[in-house]
N, C-alpha and C positions, 0 to 999 in steps of 0.2 A: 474343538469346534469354535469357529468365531462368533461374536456376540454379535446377531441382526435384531436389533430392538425396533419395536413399534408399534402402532397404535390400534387397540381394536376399540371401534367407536358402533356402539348397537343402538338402535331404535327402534322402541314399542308405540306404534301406532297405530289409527285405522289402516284396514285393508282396502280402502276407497280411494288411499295415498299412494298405493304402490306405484303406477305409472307415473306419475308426477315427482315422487324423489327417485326415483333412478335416476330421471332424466338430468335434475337436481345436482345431485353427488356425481354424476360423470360431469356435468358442467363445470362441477367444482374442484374437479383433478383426480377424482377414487378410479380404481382400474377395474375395479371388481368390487361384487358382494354376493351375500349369500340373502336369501331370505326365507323364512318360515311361519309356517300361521304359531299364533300366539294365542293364549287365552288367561285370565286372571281377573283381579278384581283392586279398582285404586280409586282413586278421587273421583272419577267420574261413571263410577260403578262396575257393576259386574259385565266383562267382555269374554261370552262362551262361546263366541261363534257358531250361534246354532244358528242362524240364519246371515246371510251375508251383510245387511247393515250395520250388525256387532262385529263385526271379524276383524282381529287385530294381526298384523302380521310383526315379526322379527328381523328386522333389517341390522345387516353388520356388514362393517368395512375396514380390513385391516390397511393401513397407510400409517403414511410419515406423519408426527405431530402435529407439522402445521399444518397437511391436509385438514386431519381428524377434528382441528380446532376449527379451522374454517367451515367444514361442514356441517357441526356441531352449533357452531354461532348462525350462521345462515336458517338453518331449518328452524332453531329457536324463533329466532326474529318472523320465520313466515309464516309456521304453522302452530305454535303453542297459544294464540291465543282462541281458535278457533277449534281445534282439535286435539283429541289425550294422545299426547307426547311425553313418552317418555328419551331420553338419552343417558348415558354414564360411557365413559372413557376407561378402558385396564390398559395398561403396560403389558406386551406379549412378544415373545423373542420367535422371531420367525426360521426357518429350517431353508428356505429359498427365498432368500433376499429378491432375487432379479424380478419377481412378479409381484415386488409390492412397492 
């Protein structure tokens, strides 16, 4: 099997964001994501979405590097001073190149 490397780039934010980065990361080249509600506890305290102004969701976009980085620097720079952002980058070898 041939090597398809690439980037899975995930963010843990508000659920209040959701509309706003999709539109976001397809501006910025991602073809696709996934997302799912999230719940935990970090800097800015505990997020159990028990009610919808706590609700954190999981966003992930598998892409190419520079996508990954571009969209990664862009959301930093709009949303981390304002709202709990998290991001982190893995390395992921993909099974169907053609749809990423």
């Amino acid at each position: 099997m041939t090597d398809h490397q690439r980037k899975l780039l995930t963010v843990i934010t508000e659920a209040s964001l959701e509309h706003a980065l999709c539109e976001r990361i397809e501006q910025l080249g991602a073809h696709g994501y996934t997302i799912t509600d999230a719940r935990g506890k970090g800097s800015r305290g505990k997020r159990d979405a028990g009610w919808g102004a706590s609700a954190n969701i999981r966003l992930e976009v598998v892409c190419s590097e520079a996508c990954a980085h571009t969209i990664a620097e862009a959301l930093r720079k709009e949303y981390s001073d304002n709202y709990a952002l998290i991001l982190f980058m893995s390395d992921v070898e993909v099974l169907r190149p053609e749809k990423f």
